[in-house]
C-alpha positions in Angstrom: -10.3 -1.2 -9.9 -8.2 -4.3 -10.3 -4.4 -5.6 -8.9 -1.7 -4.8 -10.9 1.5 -7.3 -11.5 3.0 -5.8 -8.1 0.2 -6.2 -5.8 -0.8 -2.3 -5.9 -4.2 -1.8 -7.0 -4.6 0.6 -10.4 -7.8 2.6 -11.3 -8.2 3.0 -15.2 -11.1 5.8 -13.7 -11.4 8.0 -10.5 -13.6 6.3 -8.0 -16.4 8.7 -6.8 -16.3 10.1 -3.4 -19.0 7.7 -2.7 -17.0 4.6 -3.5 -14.4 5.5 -1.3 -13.8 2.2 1.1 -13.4 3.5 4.8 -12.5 7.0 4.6 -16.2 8.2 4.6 -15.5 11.1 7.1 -12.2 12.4 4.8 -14.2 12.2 1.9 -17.2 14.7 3.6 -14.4 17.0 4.5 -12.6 17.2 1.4 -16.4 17.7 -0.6 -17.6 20.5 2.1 -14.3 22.2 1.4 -14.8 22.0 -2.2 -18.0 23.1 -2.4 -17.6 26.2 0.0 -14.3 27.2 -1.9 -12.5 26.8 1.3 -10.2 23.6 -0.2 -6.3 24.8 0.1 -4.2 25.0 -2.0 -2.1 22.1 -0.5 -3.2 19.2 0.7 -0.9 16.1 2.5 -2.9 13.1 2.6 -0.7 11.2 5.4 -1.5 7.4 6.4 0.2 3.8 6.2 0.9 2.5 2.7 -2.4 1.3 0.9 -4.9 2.2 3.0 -6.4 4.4 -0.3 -4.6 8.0 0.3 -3.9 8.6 -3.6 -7.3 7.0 -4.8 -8.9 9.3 -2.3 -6.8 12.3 -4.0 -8.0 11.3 -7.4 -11.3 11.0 -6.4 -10.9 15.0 -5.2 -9.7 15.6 -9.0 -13.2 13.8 -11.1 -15.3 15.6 -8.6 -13.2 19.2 -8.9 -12.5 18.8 -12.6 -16.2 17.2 -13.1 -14.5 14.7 -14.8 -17.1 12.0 -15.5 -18.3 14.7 -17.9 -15.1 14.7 -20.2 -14.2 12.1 -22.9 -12.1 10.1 -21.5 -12.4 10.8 -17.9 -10.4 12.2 -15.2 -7.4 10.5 -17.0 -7.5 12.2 -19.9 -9.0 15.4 -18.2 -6.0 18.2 -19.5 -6.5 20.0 -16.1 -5.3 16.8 -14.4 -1.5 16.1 -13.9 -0.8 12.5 -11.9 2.7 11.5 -10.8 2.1 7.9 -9.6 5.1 6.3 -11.8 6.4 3.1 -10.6 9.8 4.8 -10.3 11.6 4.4 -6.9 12.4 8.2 -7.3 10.9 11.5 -8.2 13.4 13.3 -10.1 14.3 17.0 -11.1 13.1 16.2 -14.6 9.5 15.1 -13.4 8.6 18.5 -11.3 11.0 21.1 -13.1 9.8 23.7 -15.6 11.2 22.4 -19.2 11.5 18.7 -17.7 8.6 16.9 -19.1 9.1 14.2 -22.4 7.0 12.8 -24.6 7.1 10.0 -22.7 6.2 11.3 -19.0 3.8 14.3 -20.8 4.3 17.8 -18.6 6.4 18.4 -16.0 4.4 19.3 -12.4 5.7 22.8 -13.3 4.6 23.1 -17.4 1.8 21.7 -16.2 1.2 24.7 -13.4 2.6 27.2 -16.5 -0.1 26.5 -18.5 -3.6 28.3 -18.5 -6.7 26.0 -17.4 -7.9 24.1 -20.1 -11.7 24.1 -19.2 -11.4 27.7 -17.7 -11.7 26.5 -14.0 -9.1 24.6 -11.3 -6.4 22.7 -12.2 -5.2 19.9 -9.8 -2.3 17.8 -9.5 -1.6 14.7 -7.3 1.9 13.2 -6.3 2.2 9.9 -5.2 4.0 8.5 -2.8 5.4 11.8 -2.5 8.5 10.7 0.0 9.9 9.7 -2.9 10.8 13.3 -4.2 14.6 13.9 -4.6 15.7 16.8 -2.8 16.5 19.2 -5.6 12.4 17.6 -7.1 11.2 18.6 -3.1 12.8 22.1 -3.6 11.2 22.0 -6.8 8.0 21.1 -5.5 8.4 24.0 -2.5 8.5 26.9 -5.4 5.5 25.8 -6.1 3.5 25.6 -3.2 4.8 28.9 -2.1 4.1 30.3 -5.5 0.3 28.7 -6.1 -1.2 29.6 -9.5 -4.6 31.0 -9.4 -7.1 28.4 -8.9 -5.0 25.9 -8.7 -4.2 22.6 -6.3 -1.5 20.3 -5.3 -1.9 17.0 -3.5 0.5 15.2 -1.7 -0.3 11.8 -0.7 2.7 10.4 1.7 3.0 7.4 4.2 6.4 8.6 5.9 5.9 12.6 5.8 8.9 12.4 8.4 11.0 11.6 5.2 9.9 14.5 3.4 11.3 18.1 4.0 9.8 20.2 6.9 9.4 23.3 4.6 6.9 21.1 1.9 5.4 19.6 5.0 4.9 22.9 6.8 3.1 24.4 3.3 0.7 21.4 3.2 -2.8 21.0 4.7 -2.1 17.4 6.5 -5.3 15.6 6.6 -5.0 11.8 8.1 -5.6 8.6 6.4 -6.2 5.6 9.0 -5.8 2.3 8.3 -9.4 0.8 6.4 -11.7 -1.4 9.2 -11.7 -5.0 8.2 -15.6 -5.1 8.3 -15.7 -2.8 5.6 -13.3 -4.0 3.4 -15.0 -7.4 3.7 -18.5 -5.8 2.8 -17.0 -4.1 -0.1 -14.8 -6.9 -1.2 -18.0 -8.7 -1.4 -20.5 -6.3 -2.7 -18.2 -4.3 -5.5 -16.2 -7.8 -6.6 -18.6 -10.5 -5.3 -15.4 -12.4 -3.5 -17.0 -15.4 -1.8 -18.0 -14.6 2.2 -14.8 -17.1 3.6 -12.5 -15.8 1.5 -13.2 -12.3 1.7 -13.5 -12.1 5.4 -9.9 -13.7 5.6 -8.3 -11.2 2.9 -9.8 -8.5 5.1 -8.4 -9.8 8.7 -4.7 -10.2 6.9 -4.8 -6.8 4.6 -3.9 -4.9 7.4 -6.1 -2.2 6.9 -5.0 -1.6 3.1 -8.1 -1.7 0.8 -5.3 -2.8 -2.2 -3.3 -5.5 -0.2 -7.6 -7.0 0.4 -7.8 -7.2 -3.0 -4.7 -8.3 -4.4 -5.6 -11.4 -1.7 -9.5 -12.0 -2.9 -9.1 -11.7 -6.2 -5.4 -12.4 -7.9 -5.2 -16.5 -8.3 -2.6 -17.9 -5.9 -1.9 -14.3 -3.6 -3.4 -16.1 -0.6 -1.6 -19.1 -1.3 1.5 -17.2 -2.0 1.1 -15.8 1.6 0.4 -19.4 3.6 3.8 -21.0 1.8 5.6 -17.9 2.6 4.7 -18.4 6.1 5.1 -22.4 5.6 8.7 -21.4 5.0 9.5 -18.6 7.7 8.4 -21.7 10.6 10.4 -23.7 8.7 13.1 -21.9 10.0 13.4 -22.6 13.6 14.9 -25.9 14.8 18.3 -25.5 12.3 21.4 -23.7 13.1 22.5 -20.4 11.4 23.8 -22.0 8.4 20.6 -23.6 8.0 18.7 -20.3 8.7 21.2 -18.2 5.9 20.0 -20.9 3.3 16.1 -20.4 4.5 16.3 -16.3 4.3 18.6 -16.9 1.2 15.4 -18.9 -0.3 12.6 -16.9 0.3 14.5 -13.5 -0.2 13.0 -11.8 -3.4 15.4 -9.7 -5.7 17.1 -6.6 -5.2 14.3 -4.4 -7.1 11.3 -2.6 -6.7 9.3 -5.8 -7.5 11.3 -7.6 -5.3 10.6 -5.1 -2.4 7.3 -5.3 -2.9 6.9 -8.7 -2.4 9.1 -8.8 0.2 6.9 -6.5 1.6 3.8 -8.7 1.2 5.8 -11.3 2.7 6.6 -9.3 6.0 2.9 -8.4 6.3 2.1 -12.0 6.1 5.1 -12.8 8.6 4.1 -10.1 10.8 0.0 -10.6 11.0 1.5 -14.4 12.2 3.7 -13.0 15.1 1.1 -10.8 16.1 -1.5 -13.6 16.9 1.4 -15.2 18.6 0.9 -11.9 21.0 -2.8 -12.3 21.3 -2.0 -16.0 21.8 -0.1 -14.9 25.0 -2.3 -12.0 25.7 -5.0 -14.4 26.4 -7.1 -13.3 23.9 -7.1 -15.4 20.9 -10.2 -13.8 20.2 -8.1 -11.5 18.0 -6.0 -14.1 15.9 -6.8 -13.7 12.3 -4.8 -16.9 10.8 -7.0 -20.0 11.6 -4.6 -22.2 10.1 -1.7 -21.3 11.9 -3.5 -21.1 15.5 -1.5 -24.3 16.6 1.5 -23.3 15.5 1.1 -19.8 17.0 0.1 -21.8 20.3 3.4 -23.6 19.9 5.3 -20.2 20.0 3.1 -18.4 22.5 3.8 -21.0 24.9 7.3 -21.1 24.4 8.7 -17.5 24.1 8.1 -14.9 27.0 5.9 -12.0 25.9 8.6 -9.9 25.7 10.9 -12.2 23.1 7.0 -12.2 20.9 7.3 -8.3 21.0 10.8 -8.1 20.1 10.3 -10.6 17.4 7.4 -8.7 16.1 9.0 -5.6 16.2 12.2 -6.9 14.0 9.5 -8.0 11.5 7.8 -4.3 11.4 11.4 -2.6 11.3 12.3 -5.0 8.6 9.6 -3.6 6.5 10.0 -0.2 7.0 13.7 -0.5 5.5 12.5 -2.6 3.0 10.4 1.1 2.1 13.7 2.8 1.9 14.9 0.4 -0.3 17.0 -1.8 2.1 18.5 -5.1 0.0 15.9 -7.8 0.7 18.2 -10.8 1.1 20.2 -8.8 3.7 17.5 -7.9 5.4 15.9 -11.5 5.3 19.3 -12.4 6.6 19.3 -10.6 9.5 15.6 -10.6 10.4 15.6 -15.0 10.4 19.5 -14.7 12.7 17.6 -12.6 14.7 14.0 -15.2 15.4 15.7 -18.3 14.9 19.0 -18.4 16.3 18.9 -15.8 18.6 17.9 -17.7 22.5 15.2 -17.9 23.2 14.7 -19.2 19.7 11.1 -20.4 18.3 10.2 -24.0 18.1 10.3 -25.6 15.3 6.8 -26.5 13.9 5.3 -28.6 11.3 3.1 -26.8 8.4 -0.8 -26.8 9.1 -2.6 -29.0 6.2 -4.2 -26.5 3.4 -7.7 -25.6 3.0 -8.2 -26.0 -0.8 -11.2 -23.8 -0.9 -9.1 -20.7 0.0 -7.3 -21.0 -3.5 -10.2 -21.8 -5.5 -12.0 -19.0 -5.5 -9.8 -16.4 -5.7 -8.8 -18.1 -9.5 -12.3 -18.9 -10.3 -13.5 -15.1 -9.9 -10.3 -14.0 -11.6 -11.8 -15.2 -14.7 -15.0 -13.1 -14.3 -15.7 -10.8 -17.0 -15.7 -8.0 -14.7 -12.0 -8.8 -13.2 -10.0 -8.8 -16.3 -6.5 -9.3 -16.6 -4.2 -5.9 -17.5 -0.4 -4.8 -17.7 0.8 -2.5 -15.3 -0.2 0.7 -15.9 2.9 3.2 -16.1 1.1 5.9 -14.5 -0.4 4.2 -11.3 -3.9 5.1 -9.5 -3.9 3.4 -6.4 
C-alpha cells in the first residue's frame, strides 16, 4: 500500500479483512454477512474522507470473489468492476449500458449484463460515489432497484447528503468512523516500520485517515510540507489586508483536482493548529498534537476569546468542505486569511518555531526502502 502523487493512498492488491487498520468491528460484520448469505445487495460505506471506506469495500470483493486465488488478483479478477478514477465526476458514460471504452473497460451496467465469470457473485465498488452526475446517479438507481442474481454494489461516500435520497434509501448504510491514532501509529510502525517519533506524530495530525498517516510517515518532505504551510498561515497576522491577499495569493494551490487536494492537506494542517489553540484555552493542553507550535498556539489562546478560536476554526473546516465541492482554492484562501487575520479580534502575529531536523529525515530515509517504492498514479485508484 503506498502514497500516490496526490496524497491518496493506492493498493496494487486488496488488503485482507485482517489488515484492515481500525475498522475491526465493520470488517466482522461485513464477513458474518458474507458467510451467512445475508450480505445485501447494496451496501453505503459512509464516513469522513480517508479514513479507509473504499479499501474496506475492496477488501469485501478478494474475500467474496476469493481473489488471492486468481492470477492476478482481485484487480484482474473479471467478476470485479472498480470505479475509483481520479475524475472529479462520474459520468453517464462510466455507469450506462453501451458506455464503457477501451480505455475505462465496462461500463457499471455491461459489467452487470454480463454472466459471472467464475460462476458465483459479481461485485462492484464506486468510489467516492458523491461524485455521480445525476443522469450517472439515475443510472446507478436502475440498478440497484433492478439487482442481477448474485450480484453486489458498493457505495463508498463521505457526503451521502450530496447524493440522491432514492440511491441512498436503496443502500445498506453501514458507518465508517474516523481511524484511532493509537492504531494508526501501531500499524504505521509494524506494516511500514516508520520510526516511533515520527509515526506517533503522522498519527496525532492524520485526523483519523489511515492515508493522510501515511502520506505523512513515509512520502519525503509531506511533514515538512505541512510545518511550512503552517509557518506561512501565522505569517499572516500582524499585516493589513493587502498584506493578507498576497499571503493567501502565495500559498493558494491551483485551480485543479491536484490543487484541491493539497489545499486540502493544507486546511487539515491549518485546522489540527486552531484546534490545539481550543485545547490551549480549554485548559487542557493535554490534547495538543503540534509540539512545535505549542508557543505560538499559547500566543493565540491567550489572545482571542474562545469564541473568536471556535469561529476561526470553524471557517477553516467550512473552507475545506467547499474545497470537496470543488470551490476555487485561491478564493477560498482569500476569504478564509480576511476572515482570521484582518477580521478584530485578529491573531497575533508570531514568529516560526525552529525545525526539528529528525522529523524530515526519516520519512526520506525509509522512502528509499525496498519495500516502499516509488509508482505513478494509478488511473484506477484503491484507496
Amino acid at each position: 500500500m503506498w502514497p500516490d502523487a496526490g496524497g491518496s493512498p493506492a493498493y496494487t492488491a486488496a488488503v485482507p479483512f485482517s489488515e484492515i487498520v481500525g475498522h475491526a468491528l465493520v470488517a466482522a460484520q461485513l464477513a458474518a454477512s458474507l458467510g451467512d448469505g445475508r450480505l445485501p445487495h447494496a451496501l453505503l460505506l459512509a464516513g469522513p474522507d480517508g479514513v479507509g471506506k473504499t479499501t474496506l469495500a475492496e477488501a469485501l470483493a478478494g474475500v467474496m470473489l476469493d481473489a488471492g486465488g486468481w492470477p492476478g488478483g482481485l484487480a484482474a479478477h473479471p467478476d470485479h468492476w472498480l470505479e475509483d478514477s481520479d475524475s472529479e465526476r462520474i459520468g453517464i458514460e462510466r455507469v450506462r449500458a453501451g458506455g464503457g471504452t477501451p480505455e475505462t473497460g465496462p461500463s457499471l451496467q455491461d459489467f452487470f449484463a454480463l454472466r459471472s465469470y467464475a460462476g458465483g457473485r459479481r461485485i462492484a465498488v464506486i468510489g467516492r460515489a458523491d461524485r455521480l452526475t445525476e443522469p450517472a446517479a439515475n443510472s446507478v438507481l436502475k440498478t440497484l432497484e433492478e439487482p442481477p442474481p448474485l450480484s453486489h454494489i458498493v457505495l463508498c461516500t463521505a457526503h451521502p447528503e450530496r447524493m440522491p435520497a432514492t440511491v441512498v434509501s436503496r443502500c445498506q448504510m453501514i458507518g465508517c468512523g474516523p481511524v484511532p491514532a493509537p492504531a494508526m501509529r501501531s500499524w504505521l510502525e509494524s506494516r511500514h516500520r516508520a520510526p516511533a517519533r515520527l509515526a506517533a506524530l503522522a498519527a496525532a495530525l492524520a485526523g483519523g485517515s489511515p492515508g493522510r498517516a501515511l502520506r505523512l510517515a513515509i512520502t519525503p518532505g509531506a511533514l515538512s510540507a505541512d510545518l511550512a504551510a503552517i509557518d506561512t498561515f501565522l505569517a499572516g497576522a500582524g499585516g493589513g489586508r493587502a498584506a493578507v491577499l498576497a499571503t493567501a495569493g502565495k500559498l493558494a494551490p491551483p485551480n485543479s483536482a491536484e490543487g484541491r487536494e493539497r489545499a486540502i492537506a493544507q486546511l487539515a494542517a491549518w485546522t489540527s493548529f486552531v484546534r490545539d489553540v481550543a485545547y490551549l484555552a480549554a485548559g487542557a493542553p493535554e490534547l495538543t498534537v503540534w509540539a512545535d507550535f505549542q508557543p505560538a498556539a499559547r500566543a493565540w489562546a491567550e489572545s482571542l476569546p474562545m469564541e473568536r478560536v471556535v469561529e476561526i476554526l470553524g471557517r477553516c473546516v467550512e473552507l475545506s468542505d467547499q474545497l470537496a465541492q470543488y470551490a476555487v482554492p485561491r478564493l477560498g484562501y482569500e476569504v478564509l486569511f480576511l476572515d482570521v487575520f484582518a477580521t478584530a479580534p485578529a491573531p497575533p502575529r508570531v514568529a516560526a518555531p525552529p525545525r526539528d531536523p529528525t522529523l524530515a529525515g526519516p520519512a526520506a530515509a525509509d522512502a528509499t526502502n525496498p519495500d516502499h517504492p516509488a509508482r505513478p498514479r494509478s488511473p484506477r485508484r484503491r484507496g
